[in-house]
Each structure stands twice: as structure tokens, then as C-alpha cells.
C-alpha positions as CSV (number, residue, x, y, z in Angstrom):
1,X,114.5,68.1,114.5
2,X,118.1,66.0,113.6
3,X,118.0,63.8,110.8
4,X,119.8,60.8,109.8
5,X,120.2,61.8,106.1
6,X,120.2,64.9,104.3
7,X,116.6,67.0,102.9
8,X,114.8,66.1,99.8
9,X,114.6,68.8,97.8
10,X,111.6,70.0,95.6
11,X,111.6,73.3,93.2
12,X,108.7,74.3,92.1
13,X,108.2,76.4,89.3
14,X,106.7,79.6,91.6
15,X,108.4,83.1,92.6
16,X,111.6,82.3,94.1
17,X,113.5,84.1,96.9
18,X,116.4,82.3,97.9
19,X,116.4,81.9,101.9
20,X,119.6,83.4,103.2
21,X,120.9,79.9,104.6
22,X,120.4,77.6,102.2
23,X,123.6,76.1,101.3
24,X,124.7,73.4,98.0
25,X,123.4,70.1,98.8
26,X,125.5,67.4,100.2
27,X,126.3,64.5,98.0
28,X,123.3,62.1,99.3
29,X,120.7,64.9,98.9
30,X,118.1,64.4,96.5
31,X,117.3,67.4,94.3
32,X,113.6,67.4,92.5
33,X,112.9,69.7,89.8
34,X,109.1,69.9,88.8
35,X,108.7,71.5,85.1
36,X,110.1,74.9,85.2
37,X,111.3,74.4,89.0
38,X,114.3,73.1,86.9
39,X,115.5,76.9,86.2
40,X,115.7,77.7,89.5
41,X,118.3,74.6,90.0
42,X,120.1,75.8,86.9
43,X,120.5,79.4,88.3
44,X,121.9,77.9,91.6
45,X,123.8,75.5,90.0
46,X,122.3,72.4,91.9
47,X,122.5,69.2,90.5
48,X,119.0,67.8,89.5
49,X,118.2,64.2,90.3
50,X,114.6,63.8,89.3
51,X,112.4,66.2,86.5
52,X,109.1,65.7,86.3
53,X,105.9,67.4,84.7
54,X,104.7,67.5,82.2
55,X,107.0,70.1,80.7
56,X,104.7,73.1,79.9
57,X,107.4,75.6,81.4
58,X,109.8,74.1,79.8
59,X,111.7,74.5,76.0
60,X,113.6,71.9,74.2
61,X,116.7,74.3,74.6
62,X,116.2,74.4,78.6
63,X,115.6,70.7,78.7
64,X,118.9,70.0,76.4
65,X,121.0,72.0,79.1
66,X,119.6,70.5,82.0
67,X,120.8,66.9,80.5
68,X,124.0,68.4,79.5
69,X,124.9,69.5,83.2
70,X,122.9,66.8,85.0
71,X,123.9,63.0,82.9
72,X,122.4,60.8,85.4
73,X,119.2,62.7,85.5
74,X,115.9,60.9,85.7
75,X,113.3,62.2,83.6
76,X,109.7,62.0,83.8
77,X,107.5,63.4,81.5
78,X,103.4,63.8,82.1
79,X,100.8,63.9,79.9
80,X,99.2,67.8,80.3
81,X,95.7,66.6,80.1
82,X,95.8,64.8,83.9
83,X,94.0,65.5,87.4
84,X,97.1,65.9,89.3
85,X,99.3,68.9,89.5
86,X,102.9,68.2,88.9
87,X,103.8,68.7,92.6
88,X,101.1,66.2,93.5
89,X,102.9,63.6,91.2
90,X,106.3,64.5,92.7
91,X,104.6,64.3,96.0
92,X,103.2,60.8,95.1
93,X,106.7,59.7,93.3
94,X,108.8,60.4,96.7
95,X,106.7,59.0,98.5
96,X,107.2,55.2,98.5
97,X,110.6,55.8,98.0
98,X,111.0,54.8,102.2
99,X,112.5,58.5,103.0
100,X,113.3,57.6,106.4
101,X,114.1,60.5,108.8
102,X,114.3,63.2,105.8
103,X,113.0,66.2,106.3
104,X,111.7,67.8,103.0
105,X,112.2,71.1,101.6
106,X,110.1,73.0,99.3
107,X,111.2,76.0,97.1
108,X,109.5,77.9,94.5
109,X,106.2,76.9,96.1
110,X,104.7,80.3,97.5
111,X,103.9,83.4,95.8
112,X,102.9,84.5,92.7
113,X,99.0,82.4,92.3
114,X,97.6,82.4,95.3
115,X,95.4,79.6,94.0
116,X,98.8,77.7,93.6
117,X,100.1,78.8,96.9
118,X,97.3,77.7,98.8
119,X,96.8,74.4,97.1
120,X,100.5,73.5,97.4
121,X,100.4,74.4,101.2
122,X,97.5,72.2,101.7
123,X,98.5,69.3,99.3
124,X,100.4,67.5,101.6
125,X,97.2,67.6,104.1
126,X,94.5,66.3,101.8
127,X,93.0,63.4,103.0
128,X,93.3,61.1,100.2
129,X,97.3,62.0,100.4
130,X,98.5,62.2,103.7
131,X,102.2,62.1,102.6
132,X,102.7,63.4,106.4
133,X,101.2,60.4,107.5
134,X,103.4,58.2,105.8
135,X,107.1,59.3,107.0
136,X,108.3,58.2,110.7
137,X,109.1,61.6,111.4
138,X,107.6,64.2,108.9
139,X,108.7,67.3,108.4
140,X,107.6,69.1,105.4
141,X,108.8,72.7,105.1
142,X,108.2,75.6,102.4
143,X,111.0,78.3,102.7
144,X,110.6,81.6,100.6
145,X,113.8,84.0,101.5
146,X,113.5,84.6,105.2
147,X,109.9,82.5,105.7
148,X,110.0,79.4,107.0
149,X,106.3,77.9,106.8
150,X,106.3,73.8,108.3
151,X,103.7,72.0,107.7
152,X,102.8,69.6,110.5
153,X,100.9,66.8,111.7
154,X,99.9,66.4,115.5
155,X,101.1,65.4,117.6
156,X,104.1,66.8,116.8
157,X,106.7,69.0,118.6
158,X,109.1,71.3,116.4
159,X,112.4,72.9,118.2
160,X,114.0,76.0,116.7
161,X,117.1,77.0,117.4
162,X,118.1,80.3,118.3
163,X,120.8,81.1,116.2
164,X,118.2,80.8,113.4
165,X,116.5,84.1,114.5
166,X,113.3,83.3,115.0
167,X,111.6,86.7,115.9
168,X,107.4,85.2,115.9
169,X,105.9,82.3,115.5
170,X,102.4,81.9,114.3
171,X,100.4,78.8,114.6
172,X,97.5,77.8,112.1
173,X,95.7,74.9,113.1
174,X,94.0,73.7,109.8
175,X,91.3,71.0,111.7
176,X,90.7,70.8,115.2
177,X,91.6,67.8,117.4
């Protein structure tokens, strides 16, 4: 899909394998670290736009650098005794913010806990959520090294190209019809 403005991005604090193609972001991307998704920015050398969690992965020391590097930073900070995870409130916090034709990009969000994994994958989905709902063209993708896993809501039509090297493509209906 082509997009009128660049991805949002959101680190999570899970295993991280770089994907071979990511590149900086351009100046109008929006970069959101959750908790200790922050240290994967910091290792890239991203800027960071939005923290948010409630900062159990996070020291004092980590958070200092983080403001040092990133001034403008806006950071929200979670109580630890809540019902959502921190992705679910960076899901929720993006989410009114009228993201037009953005696609949005998730890192650090597989591997590691599979409990994690799984309920990151389906967070979007839930019912009560529906984030894919909500944008005029959604396009929510996880990407862990040379995995690209989009999450999408039917109808829906998704066109890869070829210099990508797409070798299989595996489709996982999660409801029927």
C-alpha cells in the first residue's frame, strides 16, 4: 500500500532483530518507545517522540539519557498497578490522534514470551479495541529481522512488491467471515 505520510513507529520492549531494510525515520515520522522499547531506539539512534509505561524496564540513569538526546520528548508515565499493558495504552494513545493513511510499524513485539507475543499480535483485533477499525486504511505490521507479520482487517487487499523478496506467504484467518 502507498501512504501519504510516513509510519508510526512503536518499540516494544521484546527480543529485537533489526529487519534488514529498515532505514532512519524521516523527519515527520513518529517514533513511540513503550518502557524499555526506549533501549532499542537508543541503540539505533532514533529519535523518540513519545515514552510511555509505566517504567518497570526502565532506570533513572536510562531515562536521564533518553531526555538528554531526545529534548522535546513527551513522557508518559503509568501507574504499574493497571489492566492495560503498556502497548495497549500506546495503542489507545495513537489512536485518536487522526493517523490518516499511516501505516504502523511494530518492533520489539515478537519473541521472547510467547504469552506476550501472542497477546500483542492479537491486541489490535480485540473487540473492545479495534484500532484496525478506526484508520481509513489500516495497516498494522510487526517486523522481526526478515519477518514481516501484517495484521489485517477484511476486506482488505495487501500488494507486495517483488524486490522485497517475498519467498511464501502464509495466511491466518483469525474469525471466519
Amino acid at each position: 500500500m502507498d501512504y501519504d505520510e510516513p509510519p508510526v513507529y512503536i518499540f516494544l520492549n521484546g527480543v529485537f532483530h533489526p529487519p534488514p531494510d529498515l532505514i532512519f525515520p524521516k523527519d515527520n515520522a513518529h517514533v513511540i518507545a513503550v518502557d524499555g522499547g526506549a533501549v532499542h531506539c537508543l541503540c539505533l539512534g532514533w529519535p523518540i517522540h513519545l515514552l510511555l509505561g509505566d517504567f518497570d524496564s526502565l532506570n533513572n540513569e536510562l531515562l536521564d539519557l533518553i531526555v538528554k538526546r531526545n529534548p522535546n520528548i513527551d513522557i508518559r508515565r503509568f501507574n504499574r498497578d493497571k489492566d492495560e499493558s503498556d502497548f495497549e495504552l500506546a495503542l489507545r494513545i495513537i489512536d485518536p490522534q487522526n493517523l490518516g493513511r499511516r501505516q504502523v510499524i511494530i518492533l520489539g513485539g515478537l519473541g521472547g514470551r510467547w504469552d506476550m507475543t501472542i497477546a500483542n499480535l492479537l491486541l489490535p483485533l480485540a473487540a473492545n479495541f479495534k484500532l484496525l477499525h478506526r484508520l481509513p486504511r489500516p495497516e498494522i505490521v510487526f517486523r522481526d529481522g526478515a519477518w514481516d507479520m501484517y495484521l489485517l482487517n477484511g476486506p482488505s487487499q495487501l500488494i507486495l512488491k517483488p524486490s522485497v523478496g517475498v519467498r511464501r506467504v502464509s495466511l491466518l484467518p483469525l474469525r471466519e467471515k
